[in-house]
C-alpha positions in Angstrom: 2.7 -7.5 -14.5 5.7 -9.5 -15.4 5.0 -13.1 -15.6 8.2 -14.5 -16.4 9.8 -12.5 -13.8 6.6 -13.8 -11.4 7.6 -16.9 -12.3 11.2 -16.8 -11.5 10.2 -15.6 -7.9 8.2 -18.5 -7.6 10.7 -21.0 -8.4 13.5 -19.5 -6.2 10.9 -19.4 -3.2 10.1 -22.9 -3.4 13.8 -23.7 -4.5 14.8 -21.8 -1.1 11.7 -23.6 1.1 11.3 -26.8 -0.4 9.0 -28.7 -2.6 6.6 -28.5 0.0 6.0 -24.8 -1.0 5.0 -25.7 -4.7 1.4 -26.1 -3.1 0.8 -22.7 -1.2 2.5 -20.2 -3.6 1.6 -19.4 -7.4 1.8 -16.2 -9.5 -1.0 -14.5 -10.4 -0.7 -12.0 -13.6 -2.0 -8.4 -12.4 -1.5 -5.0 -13.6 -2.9 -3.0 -10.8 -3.6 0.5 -13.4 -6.1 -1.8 -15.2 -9.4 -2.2 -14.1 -10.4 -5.3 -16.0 -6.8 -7.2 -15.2 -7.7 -6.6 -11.3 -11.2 -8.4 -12.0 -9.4 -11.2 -13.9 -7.4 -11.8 -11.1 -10.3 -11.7 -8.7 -11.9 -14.1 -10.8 -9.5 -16.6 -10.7 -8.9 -16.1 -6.9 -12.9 -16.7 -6.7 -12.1 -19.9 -9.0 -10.1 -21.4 -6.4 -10.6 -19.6 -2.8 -14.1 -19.6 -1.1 -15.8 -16.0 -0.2 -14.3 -15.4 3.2 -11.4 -18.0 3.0 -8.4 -16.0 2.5 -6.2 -14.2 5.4 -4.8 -11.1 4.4 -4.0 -9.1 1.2 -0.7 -6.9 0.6 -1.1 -4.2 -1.8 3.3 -3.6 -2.9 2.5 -2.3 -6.5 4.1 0.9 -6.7 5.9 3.5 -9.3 8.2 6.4 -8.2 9.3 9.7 -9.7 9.5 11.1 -13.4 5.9 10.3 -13.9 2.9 12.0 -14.1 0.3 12.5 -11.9 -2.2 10.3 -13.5 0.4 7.5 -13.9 1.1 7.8 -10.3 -1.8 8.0 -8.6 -3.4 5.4 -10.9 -1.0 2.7 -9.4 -0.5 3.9 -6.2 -4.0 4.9 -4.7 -6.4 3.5 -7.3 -4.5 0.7 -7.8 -4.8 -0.5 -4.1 -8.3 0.5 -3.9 -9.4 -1.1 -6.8 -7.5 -4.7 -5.5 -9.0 -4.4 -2.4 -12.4 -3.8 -3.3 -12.3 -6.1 -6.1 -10.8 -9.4 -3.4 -12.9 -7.9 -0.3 -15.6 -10.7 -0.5 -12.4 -13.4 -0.6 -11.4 -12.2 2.9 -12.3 -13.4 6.2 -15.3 -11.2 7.6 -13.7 -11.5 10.9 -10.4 -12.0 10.7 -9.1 -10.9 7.7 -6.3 -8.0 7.1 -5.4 -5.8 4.7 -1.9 -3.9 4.6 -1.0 -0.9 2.2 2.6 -0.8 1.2 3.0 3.4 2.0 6.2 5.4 2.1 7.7 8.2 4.4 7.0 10.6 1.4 3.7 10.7 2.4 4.1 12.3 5.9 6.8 14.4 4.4 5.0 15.5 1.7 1.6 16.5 4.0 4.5 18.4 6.3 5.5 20.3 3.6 2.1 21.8 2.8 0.5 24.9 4.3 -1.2 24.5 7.5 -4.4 24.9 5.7 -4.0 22.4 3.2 -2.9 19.5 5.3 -6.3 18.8 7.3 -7.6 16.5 4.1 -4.4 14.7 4.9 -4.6 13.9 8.5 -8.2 14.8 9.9 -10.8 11.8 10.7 -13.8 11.0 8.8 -11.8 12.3 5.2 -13.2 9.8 2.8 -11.9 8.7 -0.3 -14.7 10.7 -2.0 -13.4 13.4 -0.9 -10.0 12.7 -1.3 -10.4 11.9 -5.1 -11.5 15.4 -5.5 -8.1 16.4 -4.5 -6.8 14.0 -6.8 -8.7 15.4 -9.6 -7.5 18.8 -8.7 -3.9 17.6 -8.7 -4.3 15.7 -12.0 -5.9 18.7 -13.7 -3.3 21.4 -12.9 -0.2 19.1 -12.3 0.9 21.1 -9.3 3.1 18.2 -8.2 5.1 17.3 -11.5 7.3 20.2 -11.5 9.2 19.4 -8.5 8.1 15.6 -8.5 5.8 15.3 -5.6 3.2 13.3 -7.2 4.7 10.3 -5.5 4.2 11.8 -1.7 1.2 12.9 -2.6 -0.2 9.6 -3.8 0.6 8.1 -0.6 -0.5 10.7 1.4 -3.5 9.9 -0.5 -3.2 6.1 0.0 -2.6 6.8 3.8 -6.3 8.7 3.8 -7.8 5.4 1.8 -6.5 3.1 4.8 -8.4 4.6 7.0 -11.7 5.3 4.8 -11.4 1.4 4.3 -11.0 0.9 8.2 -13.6 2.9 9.0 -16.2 1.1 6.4 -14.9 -2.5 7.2 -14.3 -2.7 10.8 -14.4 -6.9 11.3 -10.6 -6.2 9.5 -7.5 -4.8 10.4 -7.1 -2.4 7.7 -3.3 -0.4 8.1 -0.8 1.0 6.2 3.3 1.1 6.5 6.5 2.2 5.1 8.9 -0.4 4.3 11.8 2.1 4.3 13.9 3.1 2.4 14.4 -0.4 0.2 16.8 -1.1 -2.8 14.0 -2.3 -5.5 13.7 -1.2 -9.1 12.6 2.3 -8.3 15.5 3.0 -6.1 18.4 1.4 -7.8 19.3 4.6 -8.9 18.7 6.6 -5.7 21.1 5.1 -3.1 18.7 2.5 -1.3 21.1 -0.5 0.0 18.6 -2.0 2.2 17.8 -5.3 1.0 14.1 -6.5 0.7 14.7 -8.9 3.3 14.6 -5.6 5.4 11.6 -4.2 4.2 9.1 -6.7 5.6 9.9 -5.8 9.4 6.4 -3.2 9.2 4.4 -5.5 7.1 4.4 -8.6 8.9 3.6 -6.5 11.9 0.7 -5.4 10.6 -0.2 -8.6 9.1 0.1 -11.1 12.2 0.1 -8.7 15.2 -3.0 -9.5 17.5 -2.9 -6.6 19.1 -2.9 -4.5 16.1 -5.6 -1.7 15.6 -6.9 -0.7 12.2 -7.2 2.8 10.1 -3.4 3.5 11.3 0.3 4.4 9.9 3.3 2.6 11.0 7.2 3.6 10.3 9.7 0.5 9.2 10.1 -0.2 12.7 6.4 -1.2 12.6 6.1 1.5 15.1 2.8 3.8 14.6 3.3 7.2 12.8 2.1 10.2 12.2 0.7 11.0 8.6 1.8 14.8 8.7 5.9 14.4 9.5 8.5 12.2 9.4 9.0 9.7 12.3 12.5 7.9 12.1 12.9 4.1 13.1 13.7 4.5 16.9 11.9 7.5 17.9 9.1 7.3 20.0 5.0 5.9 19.0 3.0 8.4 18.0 0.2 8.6 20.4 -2.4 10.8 18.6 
């Protein structure tokens, strides 16, 4: 959303590679909450990129705690959903990848509910129909903003779109992961030290692995997870 800041990134990226760079890398404005930004920014993709000509597509817009539900949710589920749908015809049919930048407060927040309640979470064939109805629920009564749990349960929500998407677009490897836990602007304040450098372990995985499947979870060890508890880096796949 930050062009100038955009900007700077781009110039200490090609500073860092080379010149070279200058021609593969540019910044795009997009605000991921508005509807008619996102189809800007396809348009200009579209402008420049053929339908079918572009690899892979990371959605890493995200906002953290002190927030509504609304605000929340309407970066970090329909944000994604809305990029992806808006850039799908840009990516290759066959080949193409989408990753969705998660967190390890979405398995911890689905672990935390009732037994009964976590099946919308975790059980195949939820789609994002349905999922949106919980949404609505949660935006309606605010049940997550007195004890700030809007942000697991957006990406417990974002974890259910990844594998809606999978299941409706299976020529792509559709996944999501957690980067861990990374010092960013959200975090500054909450004792992250992990540099971004060490966040991108999980999402290169999912992006260049050719033995990836699709629809799943992986930890920052861009090992597969569970989406109902916490699996640390080091512990073993889960298998379900």
């Amino acid at each position: 959303r930050d062009v100038t800041r955009g900007n700077e990134a781009v110039a200490s990226i090609v500073e860092s590679l080379g010149g070279a760079a200058s021609k593969r890398i540019e910044c795009l404005e997009l605000d991921v909450a508005d509807e008619g930004s996102v189809m800007v920014a396809a348009l200009k993709l579209g402008a420049k990129h053929a339908p079918g000509s572009i690899y892979g597509l990371v959605n890493n817009a995200g906002v953290g705690f002190g927030r509504s539900t609304a605000e929340v949710v309407g970066v970090n589920y329909f944000g994604p959903k809305n990029v992806t749908t808006a850039i799908l015809p840009l990516l290759n049919p066959q080949t193409g990848r989408v990753v969705n930048i998660s967190s390890a407060s979405g398995p911890m927040f689905v672990q935390n509910l009732p037994p009964a309640e976590q099946s919308i979470f975790t059980e195949p064939g939820v789609t994002s129909h349905m999922i949106e109805r919980k949404i609505k629920e949660a935006i309606d009564s605010k049940c997550y903003e007195e004890d700030d749990r809007a942000y697991g349960f957006s990406k417990a929500c974002l974890n259910v779109l990844t594998r809606d998407f999978a299941d409706m677009h299976p020529g792509l490897k559709i996944n999501a992961c957690t980067p861990g836990f990374i010092l960013t602007d959200m975090t500054a304040d909450m004792g992250a030290t992990n540099p971004p450098e060490a966040g991108t372990v999980a999402p290169l995985h999912c992006l260049f692995d050719e033995n990836i499947g699709s629809g799943m979870y992986f930890g920052s060890d861009a090992v597969r997870s569970p989406l109902d508890s916490y699996r640390g880096p080091g512990d073993p796949p889960y298998l379900g």
